[in-house]
C-alpha positions in Angstrom: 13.0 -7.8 82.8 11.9 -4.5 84.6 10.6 -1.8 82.3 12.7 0.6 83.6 16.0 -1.4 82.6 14.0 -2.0 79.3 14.0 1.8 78.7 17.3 2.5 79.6 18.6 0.1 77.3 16.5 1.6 74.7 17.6 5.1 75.2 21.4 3.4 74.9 20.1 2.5 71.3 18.8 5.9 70.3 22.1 7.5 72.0 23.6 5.3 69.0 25.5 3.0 71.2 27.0 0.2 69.4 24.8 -3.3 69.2 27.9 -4.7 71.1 27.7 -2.5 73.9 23.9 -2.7 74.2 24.3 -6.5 74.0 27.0 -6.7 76.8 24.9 -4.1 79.1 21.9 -6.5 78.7 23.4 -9.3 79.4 24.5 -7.7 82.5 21.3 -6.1 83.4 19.6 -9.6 82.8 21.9 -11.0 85.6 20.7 -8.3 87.9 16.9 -8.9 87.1 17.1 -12.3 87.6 18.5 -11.2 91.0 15.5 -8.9 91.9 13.1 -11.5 90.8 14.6 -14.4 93.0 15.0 -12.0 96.2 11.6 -10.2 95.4 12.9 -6.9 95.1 11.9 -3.6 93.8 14.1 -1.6 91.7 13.8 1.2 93.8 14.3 -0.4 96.7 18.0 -1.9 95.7 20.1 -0.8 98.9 23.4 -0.9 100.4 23.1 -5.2 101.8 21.3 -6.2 98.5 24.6 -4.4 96.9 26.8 -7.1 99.3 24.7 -9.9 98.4 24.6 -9.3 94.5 28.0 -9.0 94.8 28.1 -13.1 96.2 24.8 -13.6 93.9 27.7 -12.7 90.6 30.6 -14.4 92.6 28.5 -17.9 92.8 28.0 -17.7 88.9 31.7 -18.6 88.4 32.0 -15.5 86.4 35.7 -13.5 86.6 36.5 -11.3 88.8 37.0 -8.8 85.8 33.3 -9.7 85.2 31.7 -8.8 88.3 33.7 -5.2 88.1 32.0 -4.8 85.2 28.3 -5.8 86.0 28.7 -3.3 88.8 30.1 -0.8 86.7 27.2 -1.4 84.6 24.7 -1.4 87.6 26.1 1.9 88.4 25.4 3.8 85.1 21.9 2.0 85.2 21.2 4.2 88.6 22.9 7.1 87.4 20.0 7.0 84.8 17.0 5.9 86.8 17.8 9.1 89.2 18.5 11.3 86.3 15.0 10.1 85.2 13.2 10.6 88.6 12.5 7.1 88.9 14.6 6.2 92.1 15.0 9.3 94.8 17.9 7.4 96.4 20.8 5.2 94.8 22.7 4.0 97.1 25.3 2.3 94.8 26.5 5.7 93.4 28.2 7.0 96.7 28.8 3.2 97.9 32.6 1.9 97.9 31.7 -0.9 95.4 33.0 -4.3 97.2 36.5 -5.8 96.6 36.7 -9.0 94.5 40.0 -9.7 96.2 39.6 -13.6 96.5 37.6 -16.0 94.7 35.1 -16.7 97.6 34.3 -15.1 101.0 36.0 -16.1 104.3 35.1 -19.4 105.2 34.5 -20.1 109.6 36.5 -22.6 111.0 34.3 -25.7 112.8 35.8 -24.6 116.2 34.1 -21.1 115.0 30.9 -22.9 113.2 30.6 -24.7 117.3 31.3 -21.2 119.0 28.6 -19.2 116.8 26.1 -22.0 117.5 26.4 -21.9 121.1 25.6 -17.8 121.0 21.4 -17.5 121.4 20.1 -17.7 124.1 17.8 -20.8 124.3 16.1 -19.6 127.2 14.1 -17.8 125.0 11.9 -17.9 122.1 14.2 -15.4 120.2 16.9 -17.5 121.1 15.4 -21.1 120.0 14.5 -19.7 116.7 18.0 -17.6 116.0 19.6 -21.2 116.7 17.5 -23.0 114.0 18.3 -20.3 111.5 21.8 -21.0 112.0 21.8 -24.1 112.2 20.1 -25.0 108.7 22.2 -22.1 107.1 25.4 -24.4 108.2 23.7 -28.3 108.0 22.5 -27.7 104.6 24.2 -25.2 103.1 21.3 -22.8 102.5 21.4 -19.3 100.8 19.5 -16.7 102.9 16.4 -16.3 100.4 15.9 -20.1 100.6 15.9 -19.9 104.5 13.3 -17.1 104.1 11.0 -18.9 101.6 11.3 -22.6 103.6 7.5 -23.5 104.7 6.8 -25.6 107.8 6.0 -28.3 105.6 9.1 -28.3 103.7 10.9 -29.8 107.2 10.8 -33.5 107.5 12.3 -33.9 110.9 12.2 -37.7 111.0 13.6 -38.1 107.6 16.5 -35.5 108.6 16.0 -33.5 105.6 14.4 -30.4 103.9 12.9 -30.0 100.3 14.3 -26.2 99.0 12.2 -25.1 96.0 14.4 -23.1 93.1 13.0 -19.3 91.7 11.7 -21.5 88.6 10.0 -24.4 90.9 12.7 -26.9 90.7 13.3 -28.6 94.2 15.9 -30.4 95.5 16.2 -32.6 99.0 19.1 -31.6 101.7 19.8 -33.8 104.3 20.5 -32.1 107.8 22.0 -33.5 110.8 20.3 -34.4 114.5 21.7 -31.2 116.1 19.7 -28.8 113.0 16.7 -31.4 113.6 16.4 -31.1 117.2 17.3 -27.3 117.1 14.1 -26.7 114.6 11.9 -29.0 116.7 13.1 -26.8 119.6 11.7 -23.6 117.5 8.8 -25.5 116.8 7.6 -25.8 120.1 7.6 -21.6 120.1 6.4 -21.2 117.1 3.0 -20.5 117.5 3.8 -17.7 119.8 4.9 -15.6 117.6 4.0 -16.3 113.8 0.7 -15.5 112.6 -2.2 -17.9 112.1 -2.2 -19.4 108.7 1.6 -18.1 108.0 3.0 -21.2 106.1 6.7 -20.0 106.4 8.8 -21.8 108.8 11.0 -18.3 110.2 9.1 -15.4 111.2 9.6 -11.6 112.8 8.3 -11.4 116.0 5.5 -9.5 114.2 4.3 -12.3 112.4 5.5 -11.7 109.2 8.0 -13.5 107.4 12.0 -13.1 108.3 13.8 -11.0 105.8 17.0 -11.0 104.3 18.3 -8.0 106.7 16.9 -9.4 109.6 19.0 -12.8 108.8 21.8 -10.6 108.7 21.0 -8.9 111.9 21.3 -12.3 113.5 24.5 -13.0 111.7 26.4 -10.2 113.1 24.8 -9.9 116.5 25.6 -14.1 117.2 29.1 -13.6 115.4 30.1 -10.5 117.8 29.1 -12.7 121.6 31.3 -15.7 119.8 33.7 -13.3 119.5 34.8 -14.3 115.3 37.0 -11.4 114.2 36.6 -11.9 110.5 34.1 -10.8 108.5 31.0 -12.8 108.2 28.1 -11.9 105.4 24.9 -14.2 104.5 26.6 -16.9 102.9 29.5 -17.3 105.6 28.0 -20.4 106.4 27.0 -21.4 103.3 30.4 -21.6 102.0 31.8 -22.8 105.7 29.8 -25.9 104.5 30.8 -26.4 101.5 34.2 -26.1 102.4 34.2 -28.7 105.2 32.5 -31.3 103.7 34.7 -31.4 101.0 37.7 -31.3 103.5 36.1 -34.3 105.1 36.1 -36.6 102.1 32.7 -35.5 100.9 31.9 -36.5 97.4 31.8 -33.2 95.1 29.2 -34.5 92.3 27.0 -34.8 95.7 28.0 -31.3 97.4 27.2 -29.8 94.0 23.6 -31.2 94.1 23.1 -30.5 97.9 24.1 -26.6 97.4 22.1 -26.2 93.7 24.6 -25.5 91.7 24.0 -25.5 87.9 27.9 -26.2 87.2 30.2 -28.2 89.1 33.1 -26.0 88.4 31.6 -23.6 90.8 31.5 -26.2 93.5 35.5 -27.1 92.6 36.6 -23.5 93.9 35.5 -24.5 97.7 37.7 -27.4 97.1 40.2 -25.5 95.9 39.8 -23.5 98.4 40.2 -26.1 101.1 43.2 -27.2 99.4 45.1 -24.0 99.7 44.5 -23.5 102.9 45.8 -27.5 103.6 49.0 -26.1 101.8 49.2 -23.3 104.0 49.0 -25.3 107.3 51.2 -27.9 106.5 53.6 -24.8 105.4 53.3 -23.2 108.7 54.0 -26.7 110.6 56.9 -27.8 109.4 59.0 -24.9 107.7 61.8 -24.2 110.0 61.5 -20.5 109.8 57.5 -21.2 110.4 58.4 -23.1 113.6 61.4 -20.2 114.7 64.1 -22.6 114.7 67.5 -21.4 114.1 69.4 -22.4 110.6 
C-alpha cells in the first residue's frame, strides 16, 4: 500500500478515530491500491477517466451500490488530506460529480451496434488497421482496457484463435477469439513495424512508439462510437460487458464466460445474465402488450 495512504490512516488513529472506522477506511483504501498497482498509477496522478474506470474497477467486484458510494466517499476524504498535506497539487475527485451507480452494470451495445462500431476505422490506413484490432479483441474476448495495453506480440496465437492474458499477480488465462479479431490483428500486424519501436514487446502502440494507454483506448472508443453514430454512452468496458452479455444470450455456458472474463466469483458473471434477462422481459413486453403495439381496448 502507498505510503501516503499508510500515513493518512495513521493520522486517522492519532485523531482517535475508532479501530472500526480505521478498519473500514483501510479496507477501502486497499481496494483503491490494488487499483493503482494493476493500472500502474501514481497517486498523484489519479485523474478525472481513472475516477470512471475505478468506478467500473468497484462495480466488477460485486460489491453494493451502497458500497461503492462509500469507497468514493472515502477516496474523497483521502485527497482532501493528501492536498491539505502538499502531497497532490491537483485532486480532481474533490470538484468531480462523483458517478451515478444507477444500474448494476454499464449500458451494454447491441450486435447491430457491436457490427456498426467495427466497421468505423478506416482500414486504408495504418491508424485505422490498428484501431480495428483494438476493438475487435475488446469485443471477441472480452478484455478490460489494461489487459489490451499489457498484451505482448507473443501473447497472440493467430492460428490457434486465441490469446494468453496474464493477471496483476502472474496468473494467465487462454481466450479464444474469432476469425474476424484474428484476421483484423494479422491486418495490424502487417503495419506494425511502422510505427512501434524496435524491441517494443507490446502488441498496441502510440504512433510514437510507446505503448497505448488507457486514455488513448478511450480516445478510440469515443471517436469510432461518434462516425457509427451509438447515442448511448460507451466507457472502456462497453464492450467488455456487450460480450458478456451476448454470449450468455446466445446459450453460452456461464461457468465458461466466468473463466473467459477472469472473474474470481461467478456471481459477478450472473448479473450480465441477469441482465440479458431483463432486457428479454422487456422486449417480449413491448411486442405483445396491446397498449405496447397501440391497439385499441
Amino acid at each position: 500500500m502507498d505510503e501516503k495512504i499508510i500515513f493518512y490512516l495513521e493520522t486517522l488513529k492519532n485523531q482517535g478515530k475508532s479501530v472500526n472506522t480505521v478498519d473500514a477506511y483501510r479496507r477501502d483504501l486497499k481496494k483503491f491500491s490494488d487499483f493503482l498497482t494493476l493500472e500502474g498509477i501514481e497517486i498523484d496522478k489519479f485523474e478525472e477517466l481513472q475516477i470512471v474506470s475505478y468506478t467500473e474497477y468497484l462495480m466488477e467486484t460485486g460489491i453494493s451500490k451502497s458500497s461503492i458510494i462509500r469507497n468514493l466517499v472515502t477516496l474523497r476524504n483521502l485527497y482532501k488530506f493528501l492536498r491539505r498535506q502538499g502531497f497532490v497539487l491537483e485532486a480532481p475527485i474533490l470538484y468531480y460529480e462523483l458517478p451515478r451507480i444507477d444500474r448494476d452494470m454499464p449500458e451494454t451495445l447491441s450486435p447491430e451496434e457491436v457490427a456498426h462500431l467495427m466497421e468505423a476505422p478506416d482500414l486504408n490506413t495504418r491508424k485505422g488497421k490498428r484501431d480495428r484490432a483494438i476493438l475487435e479483441l475488446l469485443y471477441a474476448a472480452g478484455l478490460k482496457v489494461t489487459e489490451l495495453i499489457n498484451l505482448k506480440v507473443t501473447d497472440v496465437n493467430l492460428s490457434g484463435r486465441y490469446i494468453v492474458s496474464t493477471g496483476p499477480k502472474g496468473s494467465e488465462r487462454m481466450i479464444p477469439i474469432n476469425h474476424i479479431a484474428a484476421e483484423a490483428v494479422e491486418n495490424f500486424l502487417s503495419v506494425r513495424p511502422t510505427m512501434a519501436r524496435e524491441g517494443t514487446p507490446y502488441l498496441f502502440t502510440s504512433f510514437q512508439g510507446e505503448t497505448i494507454t488507457r486514455q488513448g483506448v478511450w480516445k478510440i472508443l469515443k471517436n469510432y462510437a461518434s462516425v457509427a453514430g451509438i447515442e448511448g454512452d460507451v466507457s472502456l468496458n462497453t464492450l467488455r460487458h456487450s460480450f458478456a452479455v451476448h454470449l450468455l444470450g446466445n446459450g453460452a455456458n456461464i461457468n465458461a464466460v466466468s473463466e473467459m472474463m477472469g472473474h474470481s466469483d461467478i456471481s459477478i458473471t450472473m448479473k450480465y445474465r441477469d441482465m440479458k434477462k431483463k432486457a428479454s422481459l422487456m422486449e417480449e413486453y413491448d411486442r405483445t402488450h396491446p397498449r405496447e403495439k397501440g391497439e385499441e381496448q
